[in-house]
C-alpha positions as a printed NumPy array, in Angstrom:
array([[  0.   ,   0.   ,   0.   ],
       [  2.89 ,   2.424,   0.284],
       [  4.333,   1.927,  -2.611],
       [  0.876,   3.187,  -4.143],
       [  1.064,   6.067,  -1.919],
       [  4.454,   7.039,  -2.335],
       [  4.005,   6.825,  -6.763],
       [  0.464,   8.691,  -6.189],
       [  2.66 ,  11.941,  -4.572],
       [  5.645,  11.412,  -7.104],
       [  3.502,  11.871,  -9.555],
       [  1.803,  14.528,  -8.135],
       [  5.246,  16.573,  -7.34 ],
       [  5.796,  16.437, -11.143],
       [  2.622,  16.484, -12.981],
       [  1.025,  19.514, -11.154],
       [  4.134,  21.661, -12.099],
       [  3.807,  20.737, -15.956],
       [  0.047,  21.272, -15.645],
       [  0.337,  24.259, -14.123],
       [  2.978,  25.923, -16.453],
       [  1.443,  24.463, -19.786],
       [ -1.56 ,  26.114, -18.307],
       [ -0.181,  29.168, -17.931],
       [  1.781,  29.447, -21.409],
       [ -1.725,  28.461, -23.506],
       [ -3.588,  31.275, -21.489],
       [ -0.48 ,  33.79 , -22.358],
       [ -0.535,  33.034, -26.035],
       [ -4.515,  32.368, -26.688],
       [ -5.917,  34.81 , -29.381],
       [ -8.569,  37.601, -28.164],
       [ -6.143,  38.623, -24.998],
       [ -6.871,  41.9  , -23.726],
       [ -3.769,  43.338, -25.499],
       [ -4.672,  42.398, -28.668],
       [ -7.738,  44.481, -28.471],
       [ -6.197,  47.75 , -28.661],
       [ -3.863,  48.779, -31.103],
       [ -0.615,  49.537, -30.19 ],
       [  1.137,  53.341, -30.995],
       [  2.735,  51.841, -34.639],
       [ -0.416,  50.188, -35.521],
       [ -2.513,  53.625, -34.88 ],
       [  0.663,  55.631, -37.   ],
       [  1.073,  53.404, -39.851],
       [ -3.092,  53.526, -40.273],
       [ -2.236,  57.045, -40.331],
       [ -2.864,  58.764, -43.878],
       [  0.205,  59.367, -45.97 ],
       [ -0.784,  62.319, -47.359],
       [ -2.619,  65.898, -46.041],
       [ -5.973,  66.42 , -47.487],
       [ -5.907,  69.017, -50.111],
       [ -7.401,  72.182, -49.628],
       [-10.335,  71.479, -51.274],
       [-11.421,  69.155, -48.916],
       [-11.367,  71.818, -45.871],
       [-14.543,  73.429, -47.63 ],
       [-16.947,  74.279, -44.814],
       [-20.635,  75.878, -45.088],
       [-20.361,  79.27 , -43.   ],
       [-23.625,  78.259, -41.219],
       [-23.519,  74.907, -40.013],
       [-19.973,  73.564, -40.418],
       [-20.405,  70.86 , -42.381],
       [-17.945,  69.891, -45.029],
       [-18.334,  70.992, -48.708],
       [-17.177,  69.989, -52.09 ],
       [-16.157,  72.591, -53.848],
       [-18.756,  72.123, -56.739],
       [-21.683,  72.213, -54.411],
       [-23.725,  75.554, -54.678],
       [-25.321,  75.046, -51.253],
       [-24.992,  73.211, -48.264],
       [-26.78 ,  69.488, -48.217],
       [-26.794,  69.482, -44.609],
       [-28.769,  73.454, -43.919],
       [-29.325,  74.764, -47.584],
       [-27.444,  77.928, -46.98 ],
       [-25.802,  79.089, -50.168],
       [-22.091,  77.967, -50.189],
       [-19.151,  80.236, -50.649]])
């Protein structure tokens, strides 16, 4: 009966430890980890765009702000006459 005893805590000193760490290594590398939800500082630069918008694109309507081509006549957003 001691012999079963003694192999039953053997085992136990050596298979716990290998659980535990093989355990530990599958949580660190398992997809959907709370760092992988936010983008890191080169990820949010390189999504960055390359070039300035022109300055057509910074058309604004004088009344309500909102951004104009500048072919548009008057504003889709408040109908106020652009330019």
């Amino acid at each position: 009966m001691m012999m079963g005893l003694e192999l039953l805590i053997m085992l136990a000193i050596l298979v716990v430890p290998i659980l535990l760490i093989a355990g530990l290594v599958i949580w660190m590398v398992r997809p959907g980890t709370r760092r992988d939800n936010f983008p890191s500082v080169v990820d949010r630069l390189s999504a960055a765009p390359v070039h300035p918008p022109s300055s057509s694109a910074g058309c604004v309507c004088s009344h309500c702000g909102a951004g104009l081509q500048p072919e548009w006549t008057h504003c889709p957003q408040c109908g106020a006459p652009a330019g």
